[in-house]
N, C-alpha and C positions, 0 to 999 in steps of 0.2 A: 584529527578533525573530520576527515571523511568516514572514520568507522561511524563517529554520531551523528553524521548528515544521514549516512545511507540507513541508520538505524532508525534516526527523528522520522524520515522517509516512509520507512517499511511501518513505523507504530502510526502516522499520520492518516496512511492509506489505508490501511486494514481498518480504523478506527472510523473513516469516512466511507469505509464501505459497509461496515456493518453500521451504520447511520440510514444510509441507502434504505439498506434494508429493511432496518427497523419505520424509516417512512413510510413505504411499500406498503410493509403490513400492515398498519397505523391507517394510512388510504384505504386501502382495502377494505378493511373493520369500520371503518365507519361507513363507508359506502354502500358496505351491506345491511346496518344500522338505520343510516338515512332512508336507505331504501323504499321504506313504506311512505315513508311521512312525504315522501317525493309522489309516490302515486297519486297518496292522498290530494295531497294539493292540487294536483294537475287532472285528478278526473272533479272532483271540487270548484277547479276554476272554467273548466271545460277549455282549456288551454295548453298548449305545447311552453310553455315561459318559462315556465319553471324544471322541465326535463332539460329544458336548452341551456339553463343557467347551471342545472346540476353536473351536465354532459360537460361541460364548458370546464368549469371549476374541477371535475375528476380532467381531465387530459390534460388541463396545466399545472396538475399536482402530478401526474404521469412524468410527464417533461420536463419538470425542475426535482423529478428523484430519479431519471434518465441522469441529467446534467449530474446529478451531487456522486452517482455511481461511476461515472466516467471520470469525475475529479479525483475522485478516490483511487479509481483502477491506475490514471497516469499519475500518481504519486508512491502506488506501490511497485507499478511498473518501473519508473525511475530507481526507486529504492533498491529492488533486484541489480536492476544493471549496473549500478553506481559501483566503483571500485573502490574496496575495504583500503589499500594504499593507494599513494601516488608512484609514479613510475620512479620518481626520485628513491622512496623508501623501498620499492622491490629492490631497486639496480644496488642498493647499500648491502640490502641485506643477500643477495645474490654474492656481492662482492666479501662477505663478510664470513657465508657459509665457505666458501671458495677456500679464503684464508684458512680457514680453520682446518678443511681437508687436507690442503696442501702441510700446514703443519703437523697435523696425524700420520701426514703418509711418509714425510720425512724422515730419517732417523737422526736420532734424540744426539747433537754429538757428545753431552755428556757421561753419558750411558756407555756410548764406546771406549774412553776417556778411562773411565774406570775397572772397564773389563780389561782394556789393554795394561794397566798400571800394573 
């Protein structure tokens, strides 16, 4: 259950961060787009309204693709650090390699059994 948490995790966060990105640049493109029609208006109106409303609307599309890249970042953050077992399943499988050395390392008493017959 933890290998598919930490994995759901790591596809979660990667996938919301290149979201991020792809906002970013999506803002961007069109910002450079609007660009004119922005001048236009505002030497037009002979007014600041419309740079203030453009300004406005770019820094809180800044600030909620800020927010969606941090969501993203502490979810793959998470995902890294999340442990593929639980301490239960090491301490088994710890206990389990163990067994099996100590049985390799032992000799076989059937093995002697037969040599000595």
């Amino acid at each position: 259950m933890l290998k598919f948490t930490k994995r759901l995790l790591l596809i979660l966060g990667a996938i919301v961060i290149i979201g991020a990105a792809v906002l970013l640049l999506y803002q961007y493109t069109m910002s450079a787009y609007s660009l004119k029609s922005i001048v236009s208006a505002a030497t037009a109106n002979n007014s600041n309204q419309a740079q203030r409303d453009a300004y406005a609307a770019t820094i809180t599309m800044i600030w909620v693709t800020l927010g969606v890249a941090v969501a993203g970042g502490l979810l793959f953050g998470i995902g890294i650090g999340m442990p593929s077992a639980t301490f239960k399943q090491k301490y088994e499988q710890r206990q389990a390699a163990a067994a099996r050395q100590l049985a390799a390392s032992s000799p076989d008493e059937t093995v002697d059994e037969k040599a000595g017959k």
